[in-house]
Steps between C-alpha positions, in 0.01 A plus 500: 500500500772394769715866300192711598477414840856544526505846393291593782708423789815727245279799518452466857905479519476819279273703750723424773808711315268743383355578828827616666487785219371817677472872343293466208195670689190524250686318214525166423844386520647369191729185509643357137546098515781333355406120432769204416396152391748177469398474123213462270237345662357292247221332669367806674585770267223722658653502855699793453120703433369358781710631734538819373102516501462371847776755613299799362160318611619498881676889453160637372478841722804421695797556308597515079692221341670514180651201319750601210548330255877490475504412883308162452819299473495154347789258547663286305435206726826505687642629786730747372211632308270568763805670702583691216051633461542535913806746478351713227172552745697552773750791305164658298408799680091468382483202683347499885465162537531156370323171442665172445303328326617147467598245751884545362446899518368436865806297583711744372371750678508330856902420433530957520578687792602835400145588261498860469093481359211318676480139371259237485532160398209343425549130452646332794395096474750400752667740748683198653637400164581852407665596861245771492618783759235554809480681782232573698249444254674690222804450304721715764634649151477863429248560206432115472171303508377181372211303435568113646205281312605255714485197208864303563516211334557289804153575596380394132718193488298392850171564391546323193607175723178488681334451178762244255774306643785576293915381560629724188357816426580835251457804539480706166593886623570803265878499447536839561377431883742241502786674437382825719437260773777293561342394819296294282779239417520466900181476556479170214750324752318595777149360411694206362655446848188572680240261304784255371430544176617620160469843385552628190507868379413564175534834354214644232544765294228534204483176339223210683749235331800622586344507871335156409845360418661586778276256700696170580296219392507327825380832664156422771354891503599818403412824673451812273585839591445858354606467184554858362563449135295192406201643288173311536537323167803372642331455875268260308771311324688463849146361637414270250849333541477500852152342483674244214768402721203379793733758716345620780522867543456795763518875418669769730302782304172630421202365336655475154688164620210312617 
């Protein structure tokens, strides 16, 4: 699972803040994790477990983690929201560290320059788009660190053309990406430009036919990315129509879109 690998890379990002703490001599040190997510994450509702279990898989013998419960923050699938879950971890005195854990958490996180706790934000699918800060191999930001998965959709959109030719194409994206990305919109006009083509981006929420009728008829392809909150009834719905429509199709993420 494309989540379980990804958690590996976070814990590495965690070992690096941890091993600047000195003092503890024979005991382990003991660092309490505050977590933030975008929203519910419908299609994946085991992801926050994961990490937390990979996290205490990778401290074994190192270092003690603690997750409490009232600093797993879920947002309410906006901006604000997330903000609002970032601010509380950042003012709570139990927490030592935090993990974004959504692609608009991540974003969120990269826009901060004055983080008073170590940060990590751990869904980064296109530091161009995102205007990701870097320097010299690390975010040049005090307390900030991010994992780039390096999947932009540009790259998607051009793999995809090697294999259907296609003048219109949608891409079906979680709305509340959309909105924490407004990159994205820029991006649509630059693919446009760049293949001269139309593009079309068509926000999802839950519902496969609301998704479904947001499709233009005379659309060629679509392209579908992570889409948080579709369960997989509703993933099947979306696929059957897709398959109904004879519209060829290309997933950004993870095996459950093939």
């Amino acid at each position: 699972m494309r989540f379980r690998l990804s958690a590996l890379p976070v814990c590495c990002a965690l070992l690096f803040f941890i091993s600047a703490v000195d003092g503890y001599g024979q005991q382990l040190p003991s660092f309490t994790i505050g977590i933030v997510t975008d929203g519910p994450i419908i299609n994946r509702p085991e992801t926050v477990s994961i990490f937390k279990q990979e996290i205490v898989n990778i401290a074994e013998e190192e270092f003690s983690v603690s997750f409490p419960e009232n600093l797993t923050r879920e947002a309410d699938n906006t901006v604000a929201g997330i903000n609002r879950e970032f601010d509380f971890l950042l003012d709570n005195e139990e927490t030592d560290l935090i993990l974004a854990l959504g692609p608009v958490a991540t974003a969120e996180a990269l826009k901060r320059r004055n983080l008073t706790k170590p940060v990590i934000g751990s869904l980064v699918m296109d530091a161009n788009l995102l205007q990701a800060p870097r320097l010299d191999g690390g975010s040049g930001v005090t307390n900030l660190t991010y994992l780039d998965i390096q999947t932009p959709i540009g790259r998607g959109v051009a793999a995809f053309r090697k294999l259907v030719s296609f003048k219109s194409l949608g891409l079906l994206i979680d709305e509340r990406d959309i909105q924490g990305a407004p990159g994205i919109a820029r991006l649509v006009r630059d693919l446009a430009n760049e293949y001269t083509m139309s593009v079309q981006l068509i926000p999802v929420r839950e519902s496969a036919d609301d998704a479904l009728a947001g499709i233009s008829p005379d659309m060629d392809a679509v392209i579908v990315g992570p889409l948080w909150r579709v369960s997989d009834d509703e993933f099947s719905r979306l696929s059957k129509g897709l398959i109904e429509r004879k519209l060829p199709s290309f997933a950004m993420w993870g095996k459950r879109y093939v």
